[in-house]
TIFI-184024 format. One record per residue (C-alpha): x negated, y, z negated; residue in three letters. Coordinates in nm, 3 decimals, decimal comma. Each point is the difference from the previous one (the first is absolute). Example, Ala and Ser with C-alpha at 12.3 -4.5 7.8 and 13.67 -1.06 7.14 Angstrom:
// TIFI-184024
-1,230 -0,450 -0,780 ALA
-0,137 0,344 0,066 SER
// end
This chain:
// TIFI-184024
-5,840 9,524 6,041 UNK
0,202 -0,300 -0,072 UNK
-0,056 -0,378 -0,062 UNK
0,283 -0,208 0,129 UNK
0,003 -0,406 -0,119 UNK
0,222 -0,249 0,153 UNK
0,135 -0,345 -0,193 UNK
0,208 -0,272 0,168 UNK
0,349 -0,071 -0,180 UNK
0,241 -0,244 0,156 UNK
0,362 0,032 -0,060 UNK
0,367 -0,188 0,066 UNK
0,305 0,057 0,002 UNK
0,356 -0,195 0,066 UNK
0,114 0,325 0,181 UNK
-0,196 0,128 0,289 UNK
-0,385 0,064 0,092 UNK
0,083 0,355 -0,080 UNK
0,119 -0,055 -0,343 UNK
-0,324 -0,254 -0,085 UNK
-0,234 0,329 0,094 UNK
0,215 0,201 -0,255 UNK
-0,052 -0,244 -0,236 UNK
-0,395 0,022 0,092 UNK
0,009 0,376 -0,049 UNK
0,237 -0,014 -0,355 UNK
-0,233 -0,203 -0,114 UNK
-0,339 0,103 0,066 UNK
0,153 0,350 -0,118 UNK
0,011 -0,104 -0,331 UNK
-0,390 -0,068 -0,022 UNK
-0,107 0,180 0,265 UNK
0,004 0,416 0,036 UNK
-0,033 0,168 0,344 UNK
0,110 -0,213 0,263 UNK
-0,091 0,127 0,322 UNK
0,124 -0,261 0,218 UNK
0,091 -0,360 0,068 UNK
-0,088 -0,209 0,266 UNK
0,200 -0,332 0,118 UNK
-0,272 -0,285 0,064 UNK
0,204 -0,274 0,042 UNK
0,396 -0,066 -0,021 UNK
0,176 -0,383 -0,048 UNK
0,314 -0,176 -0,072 UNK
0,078 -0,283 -0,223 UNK
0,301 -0,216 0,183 UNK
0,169 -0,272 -0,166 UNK
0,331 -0,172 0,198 UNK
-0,065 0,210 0,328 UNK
0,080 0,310 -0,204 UNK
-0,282 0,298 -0,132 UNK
-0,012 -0,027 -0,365 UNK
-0,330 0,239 -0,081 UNK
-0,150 0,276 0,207 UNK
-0,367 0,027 -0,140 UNK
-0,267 0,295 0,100 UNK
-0,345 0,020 -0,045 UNK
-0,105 0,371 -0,048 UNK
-0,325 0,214 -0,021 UNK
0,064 0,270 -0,271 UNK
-0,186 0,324 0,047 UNK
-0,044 0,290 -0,290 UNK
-0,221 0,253 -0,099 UNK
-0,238 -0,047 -0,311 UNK
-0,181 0,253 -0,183 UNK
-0,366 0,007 0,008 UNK
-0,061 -0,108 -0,329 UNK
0,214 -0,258 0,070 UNK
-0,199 -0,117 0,314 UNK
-0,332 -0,052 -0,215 UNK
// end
């Protein structure tokens, strides 16, 4: 059996909506062991002088925990 948690992160990026979930996953990585997926909740754009400046996602992040980790 496994225990699956899910935490919110919100990322950005100057680049694309694609790189800002990269960003989400490099990131999270570095704390966070087993990701099993990640889901987009919500995506947005900063504008400033008609033009896109920052593409920001807000993301459900899914991994596995151990047992002992669960209790």
């Amino acid at each position: 059996m496994s225990v699956l948690k899910v935490i919110e992160l919100m990322g950005n990026s100057t680049e694309s909506f694609e790189k800002a979930v990269e960003d989400v996953i490099s990131q999270a990585s570095k704390t966070v062991n087993n990701i099993k997926s990640v889901y987009i909740q919500d995506m947005q754009v900063t504008v400033e002088d008609n033009q896109i400046v920052q593409y920001r996602v807000t993301t459900k992040v899914t991994f596995e925990i151990s047992m002992q980790e669960a209790f």
